[in-house]
MIPA-159839 format. One record per residue (C-alpha): x, y, z. Coordinates in Angstrom, 3 decimals. Example, Ala and Ser with C-alpha at 12.3 -4.5 7.8 and 13.67 -1.06 7.14 Angstrom:
BEGIN
R        c1        c2        c3
R    12.300    -4.500     7.800
R    13.670    -1.060     7.140
***
This chain:
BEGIN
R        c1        c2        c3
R   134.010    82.793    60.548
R   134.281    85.207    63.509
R   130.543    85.850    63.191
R   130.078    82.370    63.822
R   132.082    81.867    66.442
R   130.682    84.717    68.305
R   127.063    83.488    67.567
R   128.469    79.914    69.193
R   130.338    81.764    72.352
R   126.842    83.797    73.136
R   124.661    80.549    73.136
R   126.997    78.683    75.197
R   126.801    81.773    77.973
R   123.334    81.868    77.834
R   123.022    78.017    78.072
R   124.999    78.527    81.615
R   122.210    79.863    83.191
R   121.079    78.927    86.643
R   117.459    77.953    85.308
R   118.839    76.013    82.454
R   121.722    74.614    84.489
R   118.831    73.092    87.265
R   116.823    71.889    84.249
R   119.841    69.994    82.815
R   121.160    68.236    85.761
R   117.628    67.355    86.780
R   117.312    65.786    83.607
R   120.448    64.120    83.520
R   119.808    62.822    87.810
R   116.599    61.704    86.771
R   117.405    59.795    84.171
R   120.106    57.908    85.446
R   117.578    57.231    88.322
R   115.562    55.639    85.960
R   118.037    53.955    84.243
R   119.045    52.288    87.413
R   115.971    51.001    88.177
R   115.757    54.003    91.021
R   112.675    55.065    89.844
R   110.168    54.073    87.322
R   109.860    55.404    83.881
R   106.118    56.418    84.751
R   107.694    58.824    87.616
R   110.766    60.022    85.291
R   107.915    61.384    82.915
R   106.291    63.050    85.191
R   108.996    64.753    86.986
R   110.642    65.433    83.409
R   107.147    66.795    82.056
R   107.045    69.105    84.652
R   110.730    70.790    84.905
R   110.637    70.591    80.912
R   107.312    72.500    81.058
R   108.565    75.212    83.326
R   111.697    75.955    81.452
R   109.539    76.572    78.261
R   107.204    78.062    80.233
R   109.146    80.770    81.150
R   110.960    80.755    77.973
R   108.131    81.750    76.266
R   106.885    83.954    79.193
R   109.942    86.353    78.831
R   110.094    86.300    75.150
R   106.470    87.612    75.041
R   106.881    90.465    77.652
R   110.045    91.090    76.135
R   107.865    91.584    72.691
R   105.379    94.131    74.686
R   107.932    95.840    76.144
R   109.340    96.656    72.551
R   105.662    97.266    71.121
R   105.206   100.082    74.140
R   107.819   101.434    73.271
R   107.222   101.892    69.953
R   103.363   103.398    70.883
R   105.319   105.968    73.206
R   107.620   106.956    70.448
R   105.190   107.389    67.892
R   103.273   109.205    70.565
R   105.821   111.550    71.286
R   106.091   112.534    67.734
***
């Protein structure tokens, strides 16, 4: 039960972070824009698209440096051995 609640507690302080905080209230301006009739849907896809996009983006971007970092340092430790 802890486990899990620690697991939920660590989610919910990485989902306050300032990229995904932007990415959410974009979302959320946008689409109440839309809704409104303050822009059209073909412009809240587009905008959406593109901060959605970037978010992954970089998502994916610091996962996979995160990976070579660890594989380096695996090459320098079987180096040094």
């Amino acid at each position: 039960m802890t486990e899990a609640l620690i697991n939920i507690i660590n989610n919910l302080a990485q989902l306050i972070k300032v990229k995904t905080l932007v990415t959410l209230i974009l979302t959320v301006v946008f689409a109440v824009l839309a809704i409104n009739g303050g822009i059209n849907p073909e412009q809240f896809l587009t905008v959406f698209t593109v901060v959605i996009s970037f978010y992954f983006g970089t998502q994916y971007e610091r996962k996979t440096a995160n990976a070579g970092e660890v594989q380096q340092n695996n090459v320098n430790s079987s180096n040094s051995n």
